[in-house]
VOBA-1610 file (N, C-alpha, C; in pm, whole numbers, padded with zeros to 5 digits, always signed):
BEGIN
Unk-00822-00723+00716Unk-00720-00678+00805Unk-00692-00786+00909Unk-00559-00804+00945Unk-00528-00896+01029Unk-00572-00854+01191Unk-00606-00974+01255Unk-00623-00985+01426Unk-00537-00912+01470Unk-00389-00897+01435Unk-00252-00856+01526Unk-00279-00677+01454Unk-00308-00617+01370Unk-00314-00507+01315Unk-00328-00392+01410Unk-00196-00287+01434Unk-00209-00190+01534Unk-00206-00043+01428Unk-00322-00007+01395Unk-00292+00117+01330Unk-00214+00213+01373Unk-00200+00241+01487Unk-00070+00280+01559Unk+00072+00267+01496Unk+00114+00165+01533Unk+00234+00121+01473Unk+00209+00157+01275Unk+00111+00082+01208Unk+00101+00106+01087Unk+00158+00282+01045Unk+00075+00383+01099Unk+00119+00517+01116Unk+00227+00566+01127Unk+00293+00504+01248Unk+00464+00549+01216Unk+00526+00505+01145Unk+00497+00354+01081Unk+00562+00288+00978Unk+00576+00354+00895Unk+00412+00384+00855Unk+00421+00508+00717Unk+00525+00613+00704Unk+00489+00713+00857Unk+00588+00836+00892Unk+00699+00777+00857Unk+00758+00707+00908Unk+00933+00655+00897Unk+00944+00609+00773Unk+00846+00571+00678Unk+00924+00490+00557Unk+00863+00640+00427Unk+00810+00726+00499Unk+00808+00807+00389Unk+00880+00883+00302Unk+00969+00916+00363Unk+01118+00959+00272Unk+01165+00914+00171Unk+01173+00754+00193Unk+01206+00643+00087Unk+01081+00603-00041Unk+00966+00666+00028Unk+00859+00646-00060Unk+00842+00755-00180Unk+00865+00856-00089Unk+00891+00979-00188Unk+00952+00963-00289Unk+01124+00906-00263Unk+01215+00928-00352Unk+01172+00815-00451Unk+01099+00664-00399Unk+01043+00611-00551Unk+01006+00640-00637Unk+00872+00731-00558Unk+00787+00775-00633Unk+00861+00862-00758Unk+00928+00944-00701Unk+01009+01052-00785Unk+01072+00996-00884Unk+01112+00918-00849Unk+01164+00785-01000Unk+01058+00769-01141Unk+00900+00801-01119Unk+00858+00795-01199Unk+00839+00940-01319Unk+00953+01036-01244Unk+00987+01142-01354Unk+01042+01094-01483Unk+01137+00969-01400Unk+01191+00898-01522Unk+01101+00823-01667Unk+00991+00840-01645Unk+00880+00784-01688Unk+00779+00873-01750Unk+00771+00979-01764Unk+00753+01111-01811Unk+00581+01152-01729Unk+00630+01132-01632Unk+00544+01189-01517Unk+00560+01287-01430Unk+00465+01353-01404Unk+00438+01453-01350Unk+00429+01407-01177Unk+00488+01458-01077Unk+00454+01397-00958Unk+00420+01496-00864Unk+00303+01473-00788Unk+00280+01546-00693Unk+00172+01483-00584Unk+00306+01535-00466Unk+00200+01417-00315Unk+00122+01489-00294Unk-00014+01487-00267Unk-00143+01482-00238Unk-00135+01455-00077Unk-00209+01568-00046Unk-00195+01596+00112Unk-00351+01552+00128Unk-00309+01458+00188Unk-00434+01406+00201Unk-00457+01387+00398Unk-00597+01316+00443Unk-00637+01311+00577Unk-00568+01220+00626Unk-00561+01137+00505Unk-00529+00940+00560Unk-00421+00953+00644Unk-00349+00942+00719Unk-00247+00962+00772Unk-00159+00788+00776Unk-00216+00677+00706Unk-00188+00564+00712Unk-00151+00522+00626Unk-00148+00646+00490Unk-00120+00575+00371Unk-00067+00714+00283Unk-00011+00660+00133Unk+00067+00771+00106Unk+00018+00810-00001Unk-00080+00926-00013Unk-00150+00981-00165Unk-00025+01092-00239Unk-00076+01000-00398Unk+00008+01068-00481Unk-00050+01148-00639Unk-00074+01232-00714Unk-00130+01256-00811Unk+00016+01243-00925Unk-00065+01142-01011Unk+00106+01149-01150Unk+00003+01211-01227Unk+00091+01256-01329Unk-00023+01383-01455Unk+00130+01279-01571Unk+00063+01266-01649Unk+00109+01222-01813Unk+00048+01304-01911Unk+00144+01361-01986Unk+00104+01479-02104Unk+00141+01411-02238Unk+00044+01397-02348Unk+00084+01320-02467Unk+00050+01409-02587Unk+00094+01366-02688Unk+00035+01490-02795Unk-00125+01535-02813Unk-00125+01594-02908Unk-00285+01666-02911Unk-00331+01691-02779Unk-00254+01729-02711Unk-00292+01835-02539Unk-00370+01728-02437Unk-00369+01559-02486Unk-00411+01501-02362Unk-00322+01495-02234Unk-00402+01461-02129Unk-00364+01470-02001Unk-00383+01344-01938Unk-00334+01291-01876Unk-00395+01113-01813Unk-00312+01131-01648Unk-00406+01154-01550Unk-00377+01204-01441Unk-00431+01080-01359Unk-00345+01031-01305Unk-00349+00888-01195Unk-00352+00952-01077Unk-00437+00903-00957Unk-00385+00922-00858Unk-00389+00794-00789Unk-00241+00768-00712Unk-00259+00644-00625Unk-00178+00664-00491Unk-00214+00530-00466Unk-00170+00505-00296Unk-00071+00430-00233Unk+00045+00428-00168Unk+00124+00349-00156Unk+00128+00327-00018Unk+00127+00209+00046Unk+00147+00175+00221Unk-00010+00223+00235Unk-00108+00160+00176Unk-00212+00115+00204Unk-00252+00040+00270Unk-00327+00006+00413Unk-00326-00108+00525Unk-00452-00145+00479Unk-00566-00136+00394Unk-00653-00164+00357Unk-00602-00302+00266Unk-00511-00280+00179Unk-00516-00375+00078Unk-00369-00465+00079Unk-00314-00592+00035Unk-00236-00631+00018Unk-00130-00581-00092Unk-00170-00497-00189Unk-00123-00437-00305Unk-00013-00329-00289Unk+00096-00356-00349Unk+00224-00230-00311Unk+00165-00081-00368Unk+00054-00106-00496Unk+00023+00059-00544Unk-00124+00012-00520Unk-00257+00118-00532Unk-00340+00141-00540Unk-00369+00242-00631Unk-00437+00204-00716Unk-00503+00337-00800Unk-00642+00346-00791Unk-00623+00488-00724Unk-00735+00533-00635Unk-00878+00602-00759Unk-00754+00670-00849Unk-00817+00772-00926Unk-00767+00744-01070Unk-00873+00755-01188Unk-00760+00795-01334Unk-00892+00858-01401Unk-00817+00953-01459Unk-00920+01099-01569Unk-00819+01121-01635Unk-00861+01104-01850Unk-00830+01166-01934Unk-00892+01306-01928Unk-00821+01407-01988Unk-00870+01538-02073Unk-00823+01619-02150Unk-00855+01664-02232Unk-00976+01741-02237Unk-01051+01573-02301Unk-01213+01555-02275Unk-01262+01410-02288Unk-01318+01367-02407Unk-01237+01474-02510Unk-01237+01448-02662Unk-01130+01319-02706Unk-01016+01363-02583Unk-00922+01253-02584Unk-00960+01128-02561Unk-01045+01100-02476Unk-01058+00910-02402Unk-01082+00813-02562Unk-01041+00715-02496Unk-01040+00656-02593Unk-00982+00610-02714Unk-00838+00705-02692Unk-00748+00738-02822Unk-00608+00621-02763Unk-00663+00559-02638Unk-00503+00479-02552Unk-00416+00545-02536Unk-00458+00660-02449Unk-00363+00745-02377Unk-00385+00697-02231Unk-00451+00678-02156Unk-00490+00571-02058Unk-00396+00450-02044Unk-00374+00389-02165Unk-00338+00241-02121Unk-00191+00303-02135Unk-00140+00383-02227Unk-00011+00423-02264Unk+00010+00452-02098Unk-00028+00537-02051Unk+00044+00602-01922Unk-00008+00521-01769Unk-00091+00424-01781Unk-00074+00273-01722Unk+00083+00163-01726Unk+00062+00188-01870Unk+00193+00107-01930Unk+00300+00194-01863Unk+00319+00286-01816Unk+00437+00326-01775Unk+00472+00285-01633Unk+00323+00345-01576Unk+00343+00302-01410Unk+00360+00159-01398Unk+00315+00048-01476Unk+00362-00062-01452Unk+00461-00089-01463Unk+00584-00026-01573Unk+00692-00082-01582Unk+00775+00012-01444Unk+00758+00084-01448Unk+00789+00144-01339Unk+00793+00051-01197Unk+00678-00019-01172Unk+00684-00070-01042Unk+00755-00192-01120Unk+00746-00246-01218Unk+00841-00369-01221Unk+00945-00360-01196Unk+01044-00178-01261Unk+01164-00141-01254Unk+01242-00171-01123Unk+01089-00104-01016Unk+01187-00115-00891Unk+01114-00224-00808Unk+01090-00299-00839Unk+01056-00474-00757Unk+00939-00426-00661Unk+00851-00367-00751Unk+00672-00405-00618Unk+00650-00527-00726Unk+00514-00557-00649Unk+00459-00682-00703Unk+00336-00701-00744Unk+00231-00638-00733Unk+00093-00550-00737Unk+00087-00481-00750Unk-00051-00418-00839Unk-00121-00289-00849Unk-00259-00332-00864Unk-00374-00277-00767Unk-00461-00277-00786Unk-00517-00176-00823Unk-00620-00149-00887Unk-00759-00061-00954Unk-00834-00092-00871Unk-00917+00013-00790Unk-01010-00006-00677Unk-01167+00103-00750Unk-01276+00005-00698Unk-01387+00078-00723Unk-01418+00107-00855Unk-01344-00028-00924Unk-01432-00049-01113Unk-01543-00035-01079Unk-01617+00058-01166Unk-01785+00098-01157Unk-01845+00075-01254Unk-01793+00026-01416Unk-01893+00034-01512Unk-01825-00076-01571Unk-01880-00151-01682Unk-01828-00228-01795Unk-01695-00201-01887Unk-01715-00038-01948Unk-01601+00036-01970Unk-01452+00002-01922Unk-01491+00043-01759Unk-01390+00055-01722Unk-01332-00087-01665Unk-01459-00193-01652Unk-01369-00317-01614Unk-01325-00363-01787Unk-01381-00321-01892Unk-01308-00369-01973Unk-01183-00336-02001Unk-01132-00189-01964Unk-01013-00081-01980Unk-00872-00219-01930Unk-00927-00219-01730Unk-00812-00272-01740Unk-00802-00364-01746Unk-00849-00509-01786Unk-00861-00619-01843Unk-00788-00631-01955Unk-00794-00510-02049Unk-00727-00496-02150Unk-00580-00479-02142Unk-00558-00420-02055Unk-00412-00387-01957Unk-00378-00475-01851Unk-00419-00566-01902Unk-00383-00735-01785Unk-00409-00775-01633Unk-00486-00635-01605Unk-00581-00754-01488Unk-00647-00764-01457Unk-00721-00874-01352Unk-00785-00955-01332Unk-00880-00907-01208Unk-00991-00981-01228Unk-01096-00914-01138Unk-01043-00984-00974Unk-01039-00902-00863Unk-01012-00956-00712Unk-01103-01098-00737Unk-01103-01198-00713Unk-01195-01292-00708Unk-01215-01320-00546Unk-01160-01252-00467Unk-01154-01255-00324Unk-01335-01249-00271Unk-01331-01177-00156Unk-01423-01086-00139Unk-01381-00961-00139Unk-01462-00934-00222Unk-01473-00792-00315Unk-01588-00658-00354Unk-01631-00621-00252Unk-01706-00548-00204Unk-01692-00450-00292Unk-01570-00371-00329Unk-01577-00291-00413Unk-01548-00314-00559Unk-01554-00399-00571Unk-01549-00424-00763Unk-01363-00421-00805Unk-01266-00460-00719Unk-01149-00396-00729Unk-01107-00509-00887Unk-00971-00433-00958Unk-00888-00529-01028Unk-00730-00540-00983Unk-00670-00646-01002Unk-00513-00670-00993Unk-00468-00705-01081Unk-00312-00632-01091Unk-00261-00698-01176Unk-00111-00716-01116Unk-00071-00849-01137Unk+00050-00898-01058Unk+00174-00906-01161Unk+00280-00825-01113Unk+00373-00777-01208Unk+00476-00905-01250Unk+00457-00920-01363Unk+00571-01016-01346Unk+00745-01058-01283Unk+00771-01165-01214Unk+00881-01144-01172Unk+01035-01135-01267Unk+01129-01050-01201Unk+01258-01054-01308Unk+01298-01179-01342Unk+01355-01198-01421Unk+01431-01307-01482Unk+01606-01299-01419Unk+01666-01432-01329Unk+01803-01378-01308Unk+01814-01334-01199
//
């Protein structure tokens, strides 16, 4: 976090730009997502739960974060659970990854990080889905992946 950083100000930023955040978000109906904001404590940042429904009754339920002052990243994905967990494993995961990414490419973010990789699994998951371990300092095991820019 920067020296000049007034969580103060960050807070109303949030408040005032939330309207516009909403209606992004809502863009990812276009994407065959399920959207629902998550009322959460943070008051600094904007929690969201997407639910993706694919055949044979899986479920691939993201939850992330947008106007995060913790991280440099336009999304955060806070949370991801297949189910019923007969499903994992079948790339219903990366399928409904693959969406939210094109999604933020659609509308010009530039990042997404995966926060709090905990196992091999799962740093192999999104590695497989193109990104890259924080090589920063990285306390929590995070991954990025930096969206490519448009062409034009």
């Amino acid at each position: 976090m920067r020296e000049d950083f007034n969580i103060r100000d960050w807070v109303l930023n949030v408040e005032t730009k939330k309207p516009e955040m909403n209606i992004l978000v809502s863009l990812l109906k276009n994407y065959d997502a399920t959207v629902e904001f998550k009322d959460s404590m943070d008051v600094a940042a904007l929690h969201y739960n997407l639910s993706f429904r694919f055949e044979d009754g899986a479920i691939v339920t993201i939850g992330i974060i947008l106007m995060d002052h913790q991280t440099d990243s336009d999304i955060v994905i806070e949370t991801m659970t297949t189910l019923p967990k007969s499903q994992k494993g079948k790339g219903f995961g990366s399928k409904a990854i693959g969406k939210v990414l094109q999604w933020a490419k659609d509308n010009g973010l530039k990042s997404v990080r995966a926060t709090q990789v905990s196992n091999l699994d799962s740093e192999n998951f999104w590695k497989k889905n193109g990104f890259i371990k924080d090589e920063g300092p990285n306390p929590c095991n995070d991954f990025i992946y930096i969206i490519p820019k448009q062409q034009g």
